[in-house]
C-alpha angles and dihedrals in degrees: 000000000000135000102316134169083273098052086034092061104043086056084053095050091034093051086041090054090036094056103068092014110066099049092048086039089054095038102044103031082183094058100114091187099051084041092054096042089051083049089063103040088051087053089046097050092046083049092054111037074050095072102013128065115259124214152220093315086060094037091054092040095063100056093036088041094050090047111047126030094246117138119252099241094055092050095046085044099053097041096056105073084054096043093046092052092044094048091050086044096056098036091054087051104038119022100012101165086061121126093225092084091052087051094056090052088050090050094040087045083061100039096049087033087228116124088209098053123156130206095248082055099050092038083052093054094050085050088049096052102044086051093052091045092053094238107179134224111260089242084076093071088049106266116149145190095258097059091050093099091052103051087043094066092048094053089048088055102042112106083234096076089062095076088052107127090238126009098264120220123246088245087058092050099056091043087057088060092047088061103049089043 
C-alpha cells in the first residue's frame, strides 16, 4: 500500500506532535506530556512507513546501519536535512509539477507552525534540531570517502528508495552523503 488519506493523516497528527514535543522530550527527560506526544508519533510513524513506501533516508539507513555500529535514529536523523534539499532540488529541476513538493510545504507549515512557510524555513528547522539534538556527522561512527560507492549501491538497490519521491542520481546521492559527512 502506498501513502493513502489514513497514512496521510497519522504523518499530519505525528509532525504535529513531533514539532513541540522532541526538543522538550530531549531537554526535560521528566516532561510526561512531550514523552507521551513523542509515544504517539513514534506509534504513528510506525503506523504509517508500515503501509505506505519509504525513501532515500531509509534506503541510505540499511546499508549505514548494517556497517558501522551507528544507531538508527541518528542516522535517519542526519541524513534527512540532506535528503530533504536534494528531493526539492530535484523535484524543482526534473518533475516540477510533482506533488511531492506541495507535500513538503505542507510538512515544513506544521513543523514551523507557520501557514506561509517556505522550504528554506522548514529546511532550516530540521538543521536546527538536529543541531540542538547533537546529532552527530556520520563520520563519527567511522564511515569514510572511500566506502561511498559502495553505500551508495546498496542504497540504489534497497526497496526503500522506491518510495523516494523521484529516482535520485548517483551524483545526488553522493552529494547527499557529502553533506551528512
Amino acid at each position: 500500500m502506498d501513502a493513502n488519506p489514513i497514512t496521510d493523516s497519522l504523518c499530519r497528527e505525528g509532525l504535529s506532535r513531533i514539532s513541540w514535543s522532541l526538543l522538550r522530550a530531549y531537554i526535560q527527560g521528566d516532561d510526561d506530556i512531550a514523552r507521551k506526544n513523542m509515544s504517539l508519533a513514534s506509534l504513528f510513524g510506525g503506523l504509517a512507513l508500515a503501509n505506505a513506501k519509504l525513501g532515500a533516508v531509509h534506503g541510505f539507513a540499511g546499508p549505514i546501519g548494517g556497517r558501522y555500529h551507528a544507531p538508527h535514529g541518528a542516522v535517519c536523523a542526519r541524513l534527512l536535512p540532506a535528503v530533504v534539499i536534494t528531493n526539492i532540488r530535484a523535484l524543482d529541476e526534473r518533475n516540477p509539477e510533482s506533488p511531492a513538493l506541495n507535500r513538503y510545504l505542507e510538512i515544513f507549515r506544521i513543523l514551523t507552525g507557520r501557514p506561509g512557510a517556505t522550504f528554506e524555513q522548514g529546511i532550516n528547522w530540521i538543521d536546527e534540531l538536529c543541531e540542538m539534538l547533537h546529532v552527530p556527522a556520520l563520520s563519527k561512527f567511522g564511515m569514510i570517502r572511500d566506502d561511498f560507492p559502495d553505500i551508495i549501491q546498496k542504497a540504489s538497490e534497497a526497496s526503500s528508495m522506491k518510495g523516494n519521491p523521484i529516482k535520485l542520481t548517483d551524483k545526488e546521492l553522493n552529494n547527499i552523503l557529502s553533506r551528512t559527512f
